[in-house]
N, C-alpha and C positions, 0 to 999 in steps of 0.2 A: 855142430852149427858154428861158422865163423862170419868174422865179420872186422869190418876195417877200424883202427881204433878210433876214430872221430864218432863210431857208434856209439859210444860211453856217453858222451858228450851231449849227444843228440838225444840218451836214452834219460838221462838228466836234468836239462834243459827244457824236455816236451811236462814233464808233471810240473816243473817250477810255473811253465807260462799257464796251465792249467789253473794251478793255482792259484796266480795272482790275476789270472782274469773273472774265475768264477769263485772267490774265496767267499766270499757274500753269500752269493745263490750257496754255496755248500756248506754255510758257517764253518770258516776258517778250519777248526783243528780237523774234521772231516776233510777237508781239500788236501791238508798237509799229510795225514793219514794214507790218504792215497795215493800221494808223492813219494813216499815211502815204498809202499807196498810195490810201485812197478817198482823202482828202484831195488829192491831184495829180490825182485822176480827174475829179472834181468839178471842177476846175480847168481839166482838157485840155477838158472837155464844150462849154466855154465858153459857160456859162449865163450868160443878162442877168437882173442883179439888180435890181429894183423895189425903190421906198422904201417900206417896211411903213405909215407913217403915212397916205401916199396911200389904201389899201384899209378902215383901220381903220372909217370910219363906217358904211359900206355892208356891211362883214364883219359888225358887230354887228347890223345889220340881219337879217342873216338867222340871228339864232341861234335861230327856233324852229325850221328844217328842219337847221342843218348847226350841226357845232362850229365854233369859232371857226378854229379852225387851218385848217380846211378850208375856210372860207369865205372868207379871206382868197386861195386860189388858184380859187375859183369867179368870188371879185370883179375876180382879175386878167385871168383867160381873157375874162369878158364886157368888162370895158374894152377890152382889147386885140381884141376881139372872134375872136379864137382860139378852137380847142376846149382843154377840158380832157383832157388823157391822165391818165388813173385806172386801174386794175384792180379799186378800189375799189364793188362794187355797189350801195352805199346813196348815196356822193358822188355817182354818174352819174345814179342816180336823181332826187336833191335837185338835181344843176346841169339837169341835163335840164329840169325842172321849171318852172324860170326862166329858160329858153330857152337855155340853156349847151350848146353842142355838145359830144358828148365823145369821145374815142379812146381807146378800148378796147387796148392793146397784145397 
């Protein structure tokens, strides 16, 4: 499994706003608890991180079919020449498109 390094970021980021919006409803160390846990998951997965910069030109490239975000794992799947796993219907559509295999999980 790979992924662009700004994944780190994003994988980091998503338990923190978790937690600080529902730290209450989860009585805090429980919120924190499971800020962790995706955190070491993410970790155990042991996904190969790509350098964002690499994908930048070519991600801009295609922002009239895809967002940026997404395009930057459409750019990585076609370099690596990989499919793209999505559940995502409009991404598979748009990497499809441009010849991106996809897997549907």
């Amino acid at each position: 499994m790979t992924a662009p390094r700004l994944r780190c970021a994003a994988v980091a980021s998503a338990p923190r706003e978790r937690h600080r919006r529902f730290a209450a409803a989860l009585n805090g160390p429980l919120a924190a608890a499971h800020a962790e846990s995706s955190l070491a998951t993410f970790h155990a997965l042991g996904v190969e991180i790509y350098p964002t910069a690499l994908l930048l030109v070519k991600a801009f490239e295609l922002r009239a079919n895809l967002r940026f975000d997404d395009a930057r794992y459409v750019v990585l799947a076609r370099q690596l020449a990989e499919p793209l796993a999505t559940n995502d219907t409009r991404l598979a559509r748009a990497a499809a498109a441009i010849g991106v295999d996809v897997d549907r999980p």
